[in-house]
VEXVEX-558618 format. One record per atom (N, C-alpha, C, O): residue number from 1; atom name; z, y, x. Coordinates in pm, 1 decimal, m for minus. Example, Ala and Ser with C-alpha at 12.3 -4.5 7.8 and 13.67 -1.06 7.14 Angstrom:
// residues 2
+-----+------+----------+----------+----------+
:   n : atom :       pz :       py :       px :
+-----+------+----------+----------+----------+
:   1 :    N :    780.0 :   m569.0 :   1319.0 :
:   1 :   CA :    780.0 :   m450.0 :   1230.0 :
:   1 :    C :    780.0 :   m330.0 :   1320.0 :
:   1 :    O :    846.5 :   m331.9 :   1423.6 :
:   2 :    N :    708.0 :   m225.0 :   1285.0 :
:   2 :   CA :    714.0 :   m106.0 :   1367.0 :
:   2 :    C :    787.0 :      3.0 :   1290.0 :
:   2 :    O :    803.9 :    113.8 :   1340.9 :
+-----+------+----------+----------+----------+
// end
This chain:
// residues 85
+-----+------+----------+----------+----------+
:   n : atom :       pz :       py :       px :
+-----+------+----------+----------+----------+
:   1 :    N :  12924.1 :   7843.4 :   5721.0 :
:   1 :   CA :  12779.5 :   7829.1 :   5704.0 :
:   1 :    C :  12711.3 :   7935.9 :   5788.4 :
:   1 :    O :  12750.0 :   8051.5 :   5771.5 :
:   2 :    N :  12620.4 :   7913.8 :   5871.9 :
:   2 :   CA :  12583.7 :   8001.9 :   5932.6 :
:   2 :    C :  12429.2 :   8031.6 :   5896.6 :
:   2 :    O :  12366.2 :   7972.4 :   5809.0 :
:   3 :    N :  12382.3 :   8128.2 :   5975.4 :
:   3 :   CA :  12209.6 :   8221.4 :   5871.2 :
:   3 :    C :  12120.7 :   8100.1 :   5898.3 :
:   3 :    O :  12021.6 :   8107.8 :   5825.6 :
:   4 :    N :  12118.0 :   7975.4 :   5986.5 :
:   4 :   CA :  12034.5 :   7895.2 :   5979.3 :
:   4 :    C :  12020.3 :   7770.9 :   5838.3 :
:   4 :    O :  11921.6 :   7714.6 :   5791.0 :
:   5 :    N :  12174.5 :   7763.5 :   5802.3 :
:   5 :   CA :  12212.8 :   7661.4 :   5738.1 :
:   5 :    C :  12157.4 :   7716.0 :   5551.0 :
:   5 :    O :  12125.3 :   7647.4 :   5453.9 :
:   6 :    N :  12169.0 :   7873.5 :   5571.1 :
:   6 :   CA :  12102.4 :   7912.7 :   5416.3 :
:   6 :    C :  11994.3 :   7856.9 :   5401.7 :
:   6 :    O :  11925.5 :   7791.2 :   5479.8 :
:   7 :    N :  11977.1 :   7895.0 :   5263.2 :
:   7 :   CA :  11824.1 :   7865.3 :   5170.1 :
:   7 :    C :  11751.8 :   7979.7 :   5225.6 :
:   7 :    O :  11813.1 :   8083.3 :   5199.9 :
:   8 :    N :  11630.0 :   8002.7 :   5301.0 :
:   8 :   CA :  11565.4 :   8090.2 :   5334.6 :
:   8 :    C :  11545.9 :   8243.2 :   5192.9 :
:   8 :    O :  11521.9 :   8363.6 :   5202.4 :
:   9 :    N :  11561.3 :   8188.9 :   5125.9 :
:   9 :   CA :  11453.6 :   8268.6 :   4949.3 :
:   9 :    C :  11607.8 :   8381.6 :   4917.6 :
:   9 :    O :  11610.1 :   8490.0 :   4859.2 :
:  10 :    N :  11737.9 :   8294.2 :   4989.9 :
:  10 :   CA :  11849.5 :   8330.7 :   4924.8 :
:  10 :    C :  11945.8 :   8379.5 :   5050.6 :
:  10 :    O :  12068.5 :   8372.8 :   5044.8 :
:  11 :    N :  11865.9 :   8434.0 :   5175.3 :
:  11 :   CA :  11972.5 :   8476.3 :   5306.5 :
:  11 :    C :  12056.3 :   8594.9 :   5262.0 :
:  11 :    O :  12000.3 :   8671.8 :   5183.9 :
:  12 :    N :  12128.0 :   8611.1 :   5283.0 :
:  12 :   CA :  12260.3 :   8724.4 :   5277.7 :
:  12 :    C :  12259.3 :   8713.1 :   5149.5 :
:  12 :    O :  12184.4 :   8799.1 :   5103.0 :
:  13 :    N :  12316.4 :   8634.6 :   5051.9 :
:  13 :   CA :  12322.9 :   8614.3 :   4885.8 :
:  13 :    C :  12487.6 :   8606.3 :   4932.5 :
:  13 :    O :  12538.1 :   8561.4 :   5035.4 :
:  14 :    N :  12546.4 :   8666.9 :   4816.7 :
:  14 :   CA :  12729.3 :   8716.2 :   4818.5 :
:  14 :    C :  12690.8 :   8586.7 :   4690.9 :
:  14 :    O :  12631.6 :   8575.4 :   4583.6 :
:  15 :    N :  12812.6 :   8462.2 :   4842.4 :
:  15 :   CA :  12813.3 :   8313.8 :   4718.3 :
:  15 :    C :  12915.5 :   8374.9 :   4649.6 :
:  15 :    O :  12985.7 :   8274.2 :   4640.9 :
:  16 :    N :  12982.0 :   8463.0 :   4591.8 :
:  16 :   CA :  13091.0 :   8476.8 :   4468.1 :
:  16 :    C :  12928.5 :   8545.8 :   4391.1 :
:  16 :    O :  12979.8 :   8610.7 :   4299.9 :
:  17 :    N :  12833.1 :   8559.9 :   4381.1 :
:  17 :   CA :  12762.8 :   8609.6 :   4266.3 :
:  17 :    C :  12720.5 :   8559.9 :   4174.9 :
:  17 :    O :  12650.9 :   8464.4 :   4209.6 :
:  18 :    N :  12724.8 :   8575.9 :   4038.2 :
:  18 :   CA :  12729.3 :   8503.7 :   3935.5 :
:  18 :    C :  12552.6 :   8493.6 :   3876.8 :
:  18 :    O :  12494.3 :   8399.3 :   3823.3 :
:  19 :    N :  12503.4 :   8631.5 :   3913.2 :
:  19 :   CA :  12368.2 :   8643.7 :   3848.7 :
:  19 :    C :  12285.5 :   8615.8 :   3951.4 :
:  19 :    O :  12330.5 :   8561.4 :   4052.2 :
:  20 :    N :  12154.7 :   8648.7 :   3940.5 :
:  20 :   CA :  12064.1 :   8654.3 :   4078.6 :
:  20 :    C :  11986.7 :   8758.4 :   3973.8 :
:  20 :    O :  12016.3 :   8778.5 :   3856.0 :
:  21 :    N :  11856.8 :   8831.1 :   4066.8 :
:  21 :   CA :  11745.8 :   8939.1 :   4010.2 :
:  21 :    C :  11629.5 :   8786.6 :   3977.2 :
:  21 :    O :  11634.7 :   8666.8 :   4005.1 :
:  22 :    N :  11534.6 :   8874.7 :   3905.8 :
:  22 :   CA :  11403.9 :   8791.0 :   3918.9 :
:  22 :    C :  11376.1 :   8739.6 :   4044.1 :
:  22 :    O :  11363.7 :   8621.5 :   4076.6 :
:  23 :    N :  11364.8 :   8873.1 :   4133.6 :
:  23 :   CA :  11315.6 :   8845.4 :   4258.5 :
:  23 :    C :  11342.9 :   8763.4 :   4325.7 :
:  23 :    O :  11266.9 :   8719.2 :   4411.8 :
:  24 :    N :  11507.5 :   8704.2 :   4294.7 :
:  24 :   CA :  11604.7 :   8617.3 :   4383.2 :
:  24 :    C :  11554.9 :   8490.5 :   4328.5 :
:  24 :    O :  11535.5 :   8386.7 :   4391.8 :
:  25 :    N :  11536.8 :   8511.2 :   4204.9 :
:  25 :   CA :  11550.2 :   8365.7 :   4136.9 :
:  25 :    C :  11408.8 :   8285.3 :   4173.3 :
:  25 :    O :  11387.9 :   8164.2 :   4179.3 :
:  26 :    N :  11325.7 :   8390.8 :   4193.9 :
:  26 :   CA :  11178.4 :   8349.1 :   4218.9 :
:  26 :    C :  11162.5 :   8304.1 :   4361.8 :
:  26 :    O :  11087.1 :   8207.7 :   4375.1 :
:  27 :    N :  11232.0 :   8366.3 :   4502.5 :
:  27 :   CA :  11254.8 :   8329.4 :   4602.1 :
:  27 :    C :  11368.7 :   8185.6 :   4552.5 :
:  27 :    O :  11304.1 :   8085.1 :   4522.9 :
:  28 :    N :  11458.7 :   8176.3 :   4546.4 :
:  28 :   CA :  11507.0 :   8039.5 :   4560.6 :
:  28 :    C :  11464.0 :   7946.3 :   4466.0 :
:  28 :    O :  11489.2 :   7834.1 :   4509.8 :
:  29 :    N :  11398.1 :   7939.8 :   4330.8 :
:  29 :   CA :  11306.6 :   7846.9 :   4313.9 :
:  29 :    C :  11154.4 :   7822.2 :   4403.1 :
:  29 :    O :  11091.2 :   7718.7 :   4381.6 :
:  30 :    N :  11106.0 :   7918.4 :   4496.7 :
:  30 :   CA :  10985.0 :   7919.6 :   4519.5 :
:  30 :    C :  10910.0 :   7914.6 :   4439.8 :
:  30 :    O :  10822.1 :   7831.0 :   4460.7 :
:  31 :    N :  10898.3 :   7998.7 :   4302.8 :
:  31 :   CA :  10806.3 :   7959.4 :   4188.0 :
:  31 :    C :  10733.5 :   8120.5 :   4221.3 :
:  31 :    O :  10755.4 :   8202.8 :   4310.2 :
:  32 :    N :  10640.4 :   8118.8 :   4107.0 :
:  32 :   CA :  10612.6 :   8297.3 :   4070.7 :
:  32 :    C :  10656.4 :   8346.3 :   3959.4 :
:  32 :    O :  10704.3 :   8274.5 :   3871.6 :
:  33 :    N :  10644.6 :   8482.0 :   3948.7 :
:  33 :   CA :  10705.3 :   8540.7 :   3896.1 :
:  33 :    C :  10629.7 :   8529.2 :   3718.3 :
:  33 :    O :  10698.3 :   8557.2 :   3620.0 :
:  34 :    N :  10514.6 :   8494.0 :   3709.3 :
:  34 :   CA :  10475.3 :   8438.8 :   3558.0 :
:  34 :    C :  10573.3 :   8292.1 :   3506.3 :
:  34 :    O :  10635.2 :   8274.1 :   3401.4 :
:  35 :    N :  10555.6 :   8197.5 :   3632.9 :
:  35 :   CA :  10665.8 :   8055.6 :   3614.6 :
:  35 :    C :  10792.4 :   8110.1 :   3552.2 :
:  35 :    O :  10837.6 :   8078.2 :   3442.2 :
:  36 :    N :  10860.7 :   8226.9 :   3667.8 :
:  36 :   CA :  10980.5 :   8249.6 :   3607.7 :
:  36 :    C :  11017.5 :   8324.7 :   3525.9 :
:  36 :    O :  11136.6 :   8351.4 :   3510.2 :
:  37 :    N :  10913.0 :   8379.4 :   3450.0 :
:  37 :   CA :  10946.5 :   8492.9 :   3292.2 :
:  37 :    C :  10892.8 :   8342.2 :   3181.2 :
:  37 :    O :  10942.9 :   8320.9 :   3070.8 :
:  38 :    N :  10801.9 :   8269.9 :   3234.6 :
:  38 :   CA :  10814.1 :   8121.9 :   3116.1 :
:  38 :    C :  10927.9 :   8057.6 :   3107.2 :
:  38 :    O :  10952.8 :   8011.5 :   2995.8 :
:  39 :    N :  11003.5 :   8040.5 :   3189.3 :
:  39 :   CA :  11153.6 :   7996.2 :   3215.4 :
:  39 :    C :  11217.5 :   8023.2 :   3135.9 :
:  39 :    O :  11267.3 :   7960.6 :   3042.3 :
:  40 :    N :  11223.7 :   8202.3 :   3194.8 :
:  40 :   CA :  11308.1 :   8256.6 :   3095.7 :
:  40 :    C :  11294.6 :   8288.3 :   2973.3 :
:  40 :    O :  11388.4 :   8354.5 :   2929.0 :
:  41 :    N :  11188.8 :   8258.6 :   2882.3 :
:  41 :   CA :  11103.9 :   8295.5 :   2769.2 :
:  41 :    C :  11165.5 :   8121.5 :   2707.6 :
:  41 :    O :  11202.2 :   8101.2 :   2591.8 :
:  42 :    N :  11163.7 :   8053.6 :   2778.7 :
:  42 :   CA :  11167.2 :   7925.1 :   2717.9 :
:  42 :    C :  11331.5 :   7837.9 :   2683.2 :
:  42 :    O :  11373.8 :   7737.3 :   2626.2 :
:  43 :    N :  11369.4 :   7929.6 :   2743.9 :
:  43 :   CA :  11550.8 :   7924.4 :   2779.9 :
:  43 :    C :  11565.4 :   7839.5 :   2867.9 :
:  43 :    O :  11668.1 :   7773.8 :   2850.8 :
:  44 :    N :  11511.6 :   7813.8 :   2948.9 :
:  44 :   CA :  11527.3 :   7691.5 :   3042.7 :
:  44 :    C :  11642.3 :   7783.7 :   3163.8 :
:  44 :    O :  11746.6 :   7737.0 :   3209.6 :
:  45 :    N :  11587.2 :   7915.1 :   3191.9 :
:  45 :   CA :  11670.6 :   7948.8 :   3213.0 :
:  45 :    C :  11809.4 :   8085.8 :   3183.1 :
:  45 :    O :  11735.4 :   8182.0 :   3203.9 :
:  46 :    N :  11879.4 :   8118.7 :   3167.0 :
:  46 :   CA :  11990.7 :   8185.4 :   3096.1 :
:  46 :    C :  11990.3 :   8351.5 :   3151.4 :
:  46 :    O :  12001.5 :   8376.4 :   3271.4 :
:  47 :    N :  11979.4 :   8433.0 :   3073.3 :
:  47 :   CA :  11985.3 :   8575.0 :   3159.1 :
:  47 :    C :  11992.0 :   8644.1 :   3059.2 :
:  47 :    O :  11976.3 :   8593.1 :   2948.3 :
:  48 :    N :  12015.9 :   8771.4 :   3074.5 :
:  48 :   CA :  12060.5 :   8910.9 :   3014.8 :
:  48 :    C :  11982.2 :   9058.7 :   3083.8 :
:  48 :    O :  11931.3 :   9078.4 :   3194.1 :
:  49 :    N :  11994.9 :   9121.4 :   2998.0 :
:  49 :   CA :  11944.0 :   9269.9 :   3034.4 :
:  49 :    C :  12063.8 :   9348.7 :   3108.2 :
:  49 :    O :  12168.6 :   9304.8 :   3060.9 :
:  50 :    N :  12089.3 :   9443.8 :   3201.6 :
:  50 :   CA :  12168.7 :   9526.3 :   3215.8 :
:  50 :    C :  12064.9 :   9604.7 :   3282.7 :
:  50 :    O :  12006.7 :   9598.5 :   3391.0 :
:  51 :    N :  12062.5 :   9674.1 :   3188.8 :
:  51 :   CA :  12020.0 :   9838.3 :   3163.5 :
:  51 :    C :  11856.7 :   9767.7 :   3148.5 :
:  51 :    O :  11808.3 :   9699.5 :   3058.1 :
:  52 :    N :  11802.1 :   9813.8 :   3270.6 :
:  52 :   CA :  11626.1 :   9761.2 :   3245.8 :
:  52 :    C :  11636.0 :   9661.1 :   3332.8 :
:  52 :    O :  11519.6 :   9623.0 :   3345.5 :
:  53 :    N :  11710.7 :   9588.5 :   3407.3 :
:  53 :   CA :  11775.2 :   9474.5 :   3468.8 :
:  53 :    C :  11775.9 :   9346.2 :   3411.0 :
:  53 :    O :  11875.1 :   9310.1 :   3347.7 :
:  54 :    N :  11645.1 :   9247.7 :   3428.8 :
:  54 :   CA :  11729.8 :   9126.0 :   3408.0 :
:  54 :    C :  11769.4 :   9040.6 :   3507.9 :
:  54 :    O :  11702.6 :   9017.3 :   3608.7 :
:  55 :    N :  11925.9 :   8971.8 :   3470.3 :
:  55 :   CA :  11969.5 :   8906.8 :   3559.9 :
:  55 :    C :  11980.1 :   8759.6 :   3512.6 :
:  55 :    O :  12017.5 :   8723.0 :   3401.2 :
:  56 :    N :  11934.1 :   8667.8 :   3633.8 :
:  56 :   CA :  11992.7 :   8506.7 :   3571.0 :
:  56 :    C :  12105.5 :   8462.8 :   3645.6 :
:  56 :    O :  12116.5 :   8468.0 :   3768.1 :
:  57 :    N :  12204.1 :   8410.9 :   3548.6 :
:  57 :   CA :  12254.1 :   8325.2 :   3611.2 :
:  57 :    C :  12231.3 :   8233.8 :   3704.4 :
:  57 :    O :  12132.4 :   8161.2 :   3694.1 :
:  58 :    N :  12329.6 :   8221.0 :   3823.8 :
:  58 :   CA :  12284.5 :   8101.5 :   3923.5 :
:  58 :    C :  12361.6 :   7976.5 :   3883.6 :
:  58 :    O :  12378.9 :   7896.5 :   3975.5 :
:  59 :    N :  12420.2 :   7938.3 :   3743.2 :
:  59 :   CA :  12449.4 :   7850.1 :   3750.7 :
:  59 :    C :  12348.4 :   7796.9 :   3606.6 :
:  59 :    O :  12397.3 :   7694.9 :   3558.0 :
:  60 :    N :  12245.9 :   7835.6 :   3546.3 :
:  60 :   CA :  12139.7 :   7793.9 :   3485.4 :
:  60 :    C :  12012.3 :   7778.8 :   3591.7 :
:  60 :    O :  11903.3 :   7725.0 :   3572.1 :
:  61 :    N :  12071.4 :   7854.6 :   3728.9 :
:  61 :   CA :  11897.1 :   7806.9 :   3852.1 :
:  61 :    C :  11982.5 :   7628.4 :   3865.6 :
:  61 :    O :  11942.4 :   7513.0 :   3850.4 :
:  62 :    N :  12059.8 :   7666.3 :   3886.8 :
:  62 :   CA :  12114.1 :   7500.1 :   3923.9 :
:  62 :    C :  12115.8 :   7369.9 :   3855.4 :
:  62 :    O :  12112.7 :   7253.5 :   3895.2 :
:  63 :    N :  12122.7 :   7435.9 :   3720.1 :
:  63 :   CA :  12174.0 :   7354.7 :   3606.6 :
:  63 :    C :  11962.0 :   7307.9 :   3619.1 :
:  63 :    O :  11922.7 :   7191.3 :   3623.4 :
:  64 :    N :  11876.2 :   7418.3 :   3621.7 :
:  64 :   CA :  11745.9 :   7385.7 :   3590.2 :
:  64 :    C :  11708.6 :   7274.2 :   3723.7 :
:  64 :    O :  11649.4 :   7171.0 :   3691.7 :
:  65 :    N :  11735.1 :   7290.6 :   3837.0 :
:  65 :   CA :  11701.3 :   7220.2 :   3964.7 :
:  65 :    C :  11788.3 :   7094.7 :   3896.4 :
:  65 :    O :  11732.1 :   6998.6 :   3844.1 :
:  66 :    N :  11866.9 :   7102.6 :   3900.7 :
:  66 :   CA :  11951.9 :   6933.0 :   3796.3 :
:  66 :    C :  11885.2 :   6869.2 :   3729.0 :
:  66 :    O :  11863.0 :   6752.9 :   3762.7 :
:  67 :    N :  11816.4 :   6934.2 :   3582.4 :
:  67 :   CA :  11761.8 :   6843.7 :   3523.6 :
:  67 :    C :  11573.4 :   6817.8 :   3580.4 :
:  67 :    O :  11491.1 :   6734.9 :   3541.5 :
:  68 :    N :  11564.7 :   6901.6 :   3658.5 :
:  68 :   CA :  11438.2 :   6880.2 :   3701.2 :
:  68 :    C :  11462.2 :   6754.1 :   3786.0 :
:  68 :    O :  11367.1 :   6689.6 :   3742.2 :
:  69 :    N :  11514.7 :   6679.3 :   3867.5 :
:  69 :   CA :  11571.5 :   6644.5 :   3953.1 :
:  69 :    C :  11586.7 :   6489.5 :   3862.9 :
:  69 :    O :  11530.1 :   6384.7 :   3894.0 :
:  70 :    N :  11655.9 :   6505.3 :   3774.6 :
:  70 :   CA :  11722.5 :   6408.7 :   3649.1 :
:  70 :    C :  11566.6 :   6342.9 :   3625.1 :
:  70 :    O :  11528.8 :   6238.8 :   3678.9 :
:  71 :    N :  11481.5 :   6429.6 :   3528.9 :
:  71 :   CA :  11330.4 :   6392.4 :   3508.2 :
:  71 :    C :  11229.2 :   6367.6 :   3575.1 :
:  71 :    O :  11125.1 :   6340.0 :   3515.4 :
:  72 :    N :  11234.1 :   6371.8 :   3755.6 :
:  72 :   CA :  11168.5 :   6355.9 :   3849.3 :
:  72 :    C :  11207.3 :   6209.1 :   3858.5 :
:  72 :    O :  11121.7 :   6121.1 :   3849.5 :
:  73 :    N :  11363.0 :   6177.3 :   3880.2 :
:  73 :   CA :  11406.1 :   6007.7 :   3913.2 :
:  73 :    C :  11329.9 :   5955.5 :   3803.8 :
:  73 :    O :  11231.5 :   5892.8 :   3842.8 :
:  74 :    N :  11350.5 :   5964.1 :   3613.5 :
:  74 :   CA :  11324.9 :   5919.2 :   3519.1 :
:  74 :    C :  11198.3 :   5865.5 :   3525.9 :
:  74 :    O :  11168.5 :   5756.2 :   3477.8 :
:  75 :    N :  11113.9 :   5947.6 :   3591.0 :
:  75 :   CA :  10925.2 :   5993.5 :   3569.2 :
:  75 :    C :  10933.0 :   5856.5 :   3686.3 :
:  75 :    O :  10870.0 :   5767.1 :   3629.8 :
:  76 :    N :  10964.3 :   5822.5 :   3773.1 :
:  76 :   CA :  10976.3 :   5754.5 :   3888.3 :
:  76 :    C :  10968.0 :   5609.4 :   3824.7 :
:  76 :    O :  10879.5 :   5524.8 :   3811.6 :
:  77 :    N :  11120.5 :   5622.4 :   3786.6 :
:  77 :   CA :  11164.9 :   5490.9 :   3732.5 :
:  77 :    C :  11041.8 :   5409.8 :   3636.1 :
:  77 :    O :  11020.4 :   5289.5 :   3651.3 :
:  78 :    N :  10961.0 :   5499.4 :   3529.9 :
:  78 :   CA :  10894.4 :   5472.9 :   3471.2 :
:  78 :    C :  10791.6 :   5406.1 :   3533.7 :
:  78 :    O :  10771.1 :   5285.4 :   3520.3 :
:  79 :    N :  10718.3 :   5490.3 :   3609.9 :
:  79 :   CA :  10607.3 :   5457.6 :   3724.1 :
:  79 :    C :  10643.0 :   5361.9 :   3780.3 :
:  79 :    O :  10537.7 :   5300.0 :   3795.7 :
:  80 :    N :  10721.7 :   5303.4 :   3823.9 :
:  80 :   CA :  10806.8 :   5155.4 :   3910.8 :
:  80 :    C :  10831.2 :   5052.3 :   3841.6 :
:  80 :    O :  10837.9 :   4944.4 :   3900.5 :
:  81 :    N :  10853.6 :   5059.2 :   3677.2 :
:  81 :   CA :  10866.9 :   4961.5 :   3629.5 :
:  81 :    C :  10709.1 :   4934.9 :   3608.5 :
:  81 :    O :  10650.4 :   4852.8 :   3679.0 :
:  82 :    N :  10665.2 :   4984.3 :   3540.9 :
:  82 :   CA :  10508.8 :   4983.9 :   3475.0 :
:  82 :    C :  10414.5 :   4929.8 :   3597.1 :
:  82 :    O :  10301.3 :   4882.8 :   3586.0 :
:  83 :    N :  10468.0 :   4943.1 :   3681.2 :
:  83 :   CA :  10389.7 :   4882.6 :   3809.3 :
:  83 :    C :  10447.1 :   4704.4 :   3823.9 :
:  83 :    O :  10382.2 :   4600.8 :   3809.2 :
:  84 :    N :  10548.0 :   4719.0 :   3847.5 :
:  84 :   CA :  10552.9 :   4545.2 :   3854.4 :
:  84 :    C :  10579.8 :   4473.3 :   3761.8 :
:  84 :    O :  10639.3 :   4370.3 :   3793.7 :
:  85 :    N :  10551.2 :   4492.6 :   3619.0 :
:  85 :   CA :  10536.7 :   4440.5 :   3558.8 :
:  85 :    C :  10408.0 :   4382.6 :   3541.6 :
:  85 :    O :  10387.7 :   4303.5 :   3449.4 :
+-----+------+----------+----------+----------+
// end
């Protein structure tokens, strides 16, 4: 993979890392940083304290882009039927 082929939000990210910072998580969702303390307030997404550190998991950013993704087709499907009917 080369520096063009990354996610801009997430360049030089060590793929063996399990957590990401706010900061990271807020760059590779492109959200802000109020979006992503509601996230995390809401459990949507998964994280822990170390020390005054919170870290999220990158496999709850993924798991959240999944079901967002899941409810975007759903929201679709809805809108498509309701139309030609």
């Amino acid at each position: 993979m080369t520096a063009q082929d990354e996610e801009p939000g997430i360049r030089g990210r060590d793929p063996l890392a399990l957590v990401a910072s706010v900061n990271e998580t807020m760059h590779a969702l492109k959200i802000a940083r109020a979006k992503t303390y509601e996230l995390l307030n809401s459990g949507e997404l998964k994280s822990y304290l170390e020390g005054s550190s919170r870290k999220v998991t990158w496999r709850s950013i993924h798991a959240y882009v999944k079901r967002r993704l899941e409810q975007e087709a759903e929201r679709r499907n809805r809108s498509g039927r309701g139309a030609s009917s």
